[in-house]
N, C-alpha and C positions, 0 to 999 in steps of 0.2 A: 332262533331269529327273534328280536325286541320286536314292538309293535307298540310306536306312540300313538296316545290316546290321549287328549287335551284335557278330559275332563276324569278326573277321581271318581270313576264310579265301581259298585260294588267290587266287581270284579276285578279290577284294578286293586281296592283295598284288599281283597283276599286275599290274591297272588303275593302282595309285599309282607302282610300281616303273616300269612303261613310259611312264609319263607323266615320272617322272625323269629317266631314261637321253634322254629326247627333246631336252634342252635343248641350249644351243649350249654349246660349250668349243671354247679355243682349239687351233686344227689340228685340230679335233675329235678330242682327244687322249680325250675322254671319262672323266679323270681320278679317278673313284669307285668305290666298292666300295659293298656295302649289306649288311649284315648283321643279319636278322628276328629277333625273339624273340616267335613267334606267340602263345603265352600271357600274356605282358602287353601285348602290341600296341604293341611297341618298337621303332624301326627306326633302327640309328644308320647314319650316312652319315660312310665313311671314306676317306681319302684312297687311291689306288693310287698307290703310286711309281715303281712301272713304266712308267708314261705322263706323264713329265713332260718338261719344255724346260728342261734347265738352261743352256743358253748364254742362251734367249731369256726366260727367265723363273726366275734361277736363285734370289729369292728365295721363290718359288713363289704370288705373288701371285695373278698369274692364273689357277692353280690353284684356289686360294681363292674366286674370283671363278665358276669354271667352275660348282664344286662347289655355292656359292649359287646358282646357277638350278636347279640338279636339284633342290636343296630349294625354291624355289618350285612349281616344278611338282610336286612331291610333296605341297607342301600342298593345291596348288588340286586337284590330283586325287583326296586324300583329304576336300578340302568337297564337292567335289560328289559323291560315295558318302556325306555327310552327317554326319561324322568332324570332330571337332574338333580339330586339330592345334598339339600342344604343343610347339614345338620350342625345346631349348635348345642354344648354339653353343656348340664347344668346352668341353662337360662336364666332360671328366678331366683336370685337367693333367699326368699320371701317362701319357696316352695322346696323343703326341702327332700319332697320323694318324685319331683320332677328332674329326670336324671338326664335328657336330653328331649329338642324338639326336632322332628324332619321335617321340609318345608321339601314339596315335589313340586320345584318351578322346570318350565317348559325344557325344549330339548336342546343343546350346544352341539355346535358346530363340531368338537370334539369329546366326544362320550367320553364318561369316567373308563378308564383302563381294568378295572376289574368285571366288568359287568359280566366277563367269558366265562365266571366263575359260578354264573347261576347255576348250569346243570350237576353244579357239585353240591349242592344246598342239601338236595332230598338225599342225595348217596353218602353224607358224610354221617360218619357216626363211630362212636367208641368200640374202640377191639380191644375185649381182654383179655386176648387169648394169647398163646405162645406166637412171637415170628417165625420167619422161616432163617433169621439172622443173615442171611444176604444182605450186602452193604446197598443203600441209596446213595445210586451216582452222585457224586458232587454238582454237577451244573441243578440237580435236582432241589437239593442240598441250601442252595445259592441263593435257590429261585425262592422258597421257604423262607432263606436269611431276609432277601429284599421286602418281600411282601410284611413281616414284619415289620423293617424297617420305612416302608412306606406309610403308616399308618403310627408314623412316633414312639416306635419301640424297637426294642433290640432284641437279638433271638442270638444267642452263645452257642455253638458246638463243641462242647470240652474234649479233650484228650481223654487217656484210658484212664489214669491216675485220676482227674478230675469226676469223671464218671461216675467211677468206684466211692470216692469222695459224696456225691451227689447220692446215689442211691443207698451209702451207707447214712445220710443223715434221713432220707425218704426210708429206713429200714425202723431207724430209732423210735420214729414217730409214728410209723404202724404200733410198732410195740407200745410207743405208749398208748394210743389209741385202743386199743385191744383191754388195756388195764384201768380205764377210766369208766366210771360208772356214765359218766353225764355225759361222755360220748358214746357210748355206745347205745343206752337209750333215746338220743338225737339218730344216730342212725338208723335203727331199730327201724324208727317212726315212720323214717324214707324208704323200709323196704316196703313191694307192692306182691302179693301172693297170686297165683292164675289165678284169671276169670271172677278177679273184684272188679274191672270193668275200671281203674283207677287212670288218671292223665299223668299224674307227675310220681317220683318217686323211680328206685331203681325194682323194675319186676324181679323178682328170683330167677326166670329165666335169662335173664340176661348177667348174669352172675357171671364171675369168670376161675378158672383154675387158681391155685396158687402154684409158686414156681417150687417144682419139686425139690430142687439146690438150694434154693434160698437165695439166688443171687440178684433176683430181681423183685422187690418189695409191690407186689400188686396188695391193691386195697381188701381186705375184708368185710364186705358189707352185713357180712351173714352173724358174724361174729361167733359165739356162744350159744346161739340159736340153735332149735333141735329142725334143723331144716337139711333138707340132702345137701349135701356142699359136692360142687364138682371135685372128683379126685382131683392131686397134683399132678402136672403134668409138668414137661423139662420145656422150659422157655428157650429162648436164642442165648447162647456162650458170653455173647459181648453185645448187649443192649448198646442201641444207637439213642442218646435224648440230646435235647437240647434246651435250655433255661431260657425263657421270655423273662427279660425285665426293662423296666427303666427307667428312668436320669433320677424323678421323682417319684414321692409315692403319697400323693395327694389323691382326693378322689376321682376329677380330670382323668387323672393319671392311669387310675384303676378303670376307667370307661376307654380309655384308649389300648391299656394291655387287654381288652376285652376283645375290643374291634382287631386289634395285632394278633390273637393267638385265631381268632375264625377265620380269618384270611388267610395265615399262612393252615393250618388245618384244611382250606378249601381246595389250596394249592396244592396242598400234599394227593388231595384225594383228586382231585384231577390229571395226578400225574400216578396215579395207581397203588398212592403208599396209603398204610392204617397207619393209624396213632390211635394212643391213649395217653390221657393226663395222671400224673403223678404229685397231688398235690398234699399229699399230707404233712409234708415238711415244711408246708406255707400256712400251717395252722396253727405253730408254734411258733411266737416269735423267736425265741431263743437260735432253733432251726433254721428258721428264715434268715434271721442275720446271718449264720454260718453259711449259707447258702452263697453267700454274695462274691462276687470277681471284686478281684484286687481295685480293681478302676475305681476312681469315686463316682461318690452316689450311685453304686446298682443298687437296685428293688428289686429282688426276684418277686416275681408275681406265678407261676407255673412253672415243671420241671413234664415236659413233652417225649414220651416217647414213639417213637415211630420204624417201621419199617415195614416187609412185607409178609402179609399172611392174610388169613380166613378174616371176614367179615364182623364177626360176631353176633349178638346178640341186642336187638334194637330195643331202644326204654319208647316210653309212649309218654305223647304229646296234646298238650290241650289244643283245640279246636280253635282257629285264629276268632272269627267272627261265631257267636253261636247260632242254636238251630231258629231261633228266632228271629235271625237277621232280616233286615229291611229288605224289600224289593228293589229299593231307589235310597241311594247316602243320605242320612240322617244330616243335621247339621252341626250334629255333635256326636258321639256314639262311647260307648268307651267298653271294653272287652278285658 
């Protein structure tokens, strides 16, 4: 149940703030900053540069991409506190790691239609494990495709051929990634070992099997490393994905495939399916291009797999507000 509240206070900023920081980004690099301005009830969402992949993502897309889901969860966690959330992308061109602002004006007559989607915030998370390859009803399917498409992107569900196409270019680029010095010391970096007490980065424990067949290209975080790797295990026969992209691929664009791939992920997990993202073939342009549907202008941004199975293995998250937080909103704050 929402609960409007007129005034931005602490509690308030927490709720929206932790519901940001919750979102996926790559390597769970957790690439944002947020800085409040509690008397006009302004929260702009900036980039940190200190967390980024420049080998693997040096034009900072996926940044972008990161960054758009913590603005989706930020909005849905400010509808449902009852908040009507204004959000404009890339505000100041003067500023160029100010990547969008939320402006929490009072409550409409007709709430935003996602806010049903909060109590999927904290349950949503990456599964790298095998499905159970059980198909996702279509009306399910659909629900996924719209939510995408509500938020100005497109979500593809290919055929088998296409599929096979799709995870054969997501195979190549494992392999290369596997062969390259300067990624796998960028990976390297993002692993987090038990009990470093670390926030971002992918922990060991949250590792996942590889596919004993080979037929489905899960990432190798571990790489080369003398670290226990989970045995192979046999994944599902016929991987379900589907490719989020769209029209353009400016960086708007890449905030908006951000905000499209956490909504339908939210979707998914409210309706009881796991996902995991499959992007290593959007780290090569070469790939990338390959990637693309006949249509003009697609921009693959994300190749999404999804179906049903075990939970996995959950990465850890910075702390929305720290321990030093105010008792009463600052008039500026920044986290």
């Amino acid at each position: 149940m929402s609960t409007y509240t007129p005034r931005v206070d602490v509690t308030a900023l927490e709720t929206v703030l932790s519901a940001a920081v919750a979102a996926p980004s790559i390597h769970n690099t957790q690439p944002w900053r947020f800085r409040v301005e509690a008397a006009t009830g302004l929260l702009q969402v900036r980039a940190d540069r200190a967390r980024v992949l420049p080998v693997a993502d040096p034009q900072r897309r996926a940044q972008y991409v990161s960054v758009g889901a913590a603005v989706l969860n930020l909005r849905v966690a400010a509808a449902h506190l009852g908040w009507e959330p204004v959000v404009r992308l890339l505000p100041d061109p003067h500023d160029a790691d100010l990547l969008a602002d939320v402006r929490l004006a009072g409550p409409r007559e007709n709430p935003p239609d996602y806010r049903w989607l909060y109590s999927s915030v904290e349950r949503r998370h990456t599964s790298r494990l095998p499905f159970t390859g059980r198909p996702v009803p279509e009306p399910v399917v659909a629900e996924m495709t719209g939510a995408a498409q509500s938020e100005g992107a497109r979500l593809w569900v290919p055929d088998i051929a296409s599929i096979r196409r799709l995870l054969g270019l997501t195979a190549v680029a494992e392999a290369r990634n596997r062969t390259s010095p300067g990624r796998i010391a960028e990976t390297r970096h993002w692993l987090t070992a038990p009990g470093t007490g670390g926030c971002y980065g992918i922990p060991l424990t949250a590792l996942g099997p590889q596919d004993q067949r080979g037929r489905i290209p899960m990432r190798d975080f571990s790489g080369p490393l003398t670290v226990p790797h989970p045995p192979a295990r046999r994944f599902e026969r016929h991987a379900q994905v589907a490719l989020l992209w769209t029209a353009h691929d400016r960086p708007q664009d890449w905030l908006r495939a951000g905000q499209a791939l956490e909504r339908v992920l939210l979707t998914a997990t409210a309706r009881g399916v796991r996902t995991s993202m499959l992007h290593q073939a959007m780290e090569w342009p070469d790939l990338r291009a390959a990637a693309r549907l006949p249509q003009q202008r697609c921009n693959p941004q994300i190749l999404i797999r999804y179906g049903y199975g075990p939970e996995g293995g959950r990465a850890p998250r910075a702390r929305a507000l720290g321990p030093d937080r105010p008792s009463a909103p600052p008039e500026e704050r920044e986290t």
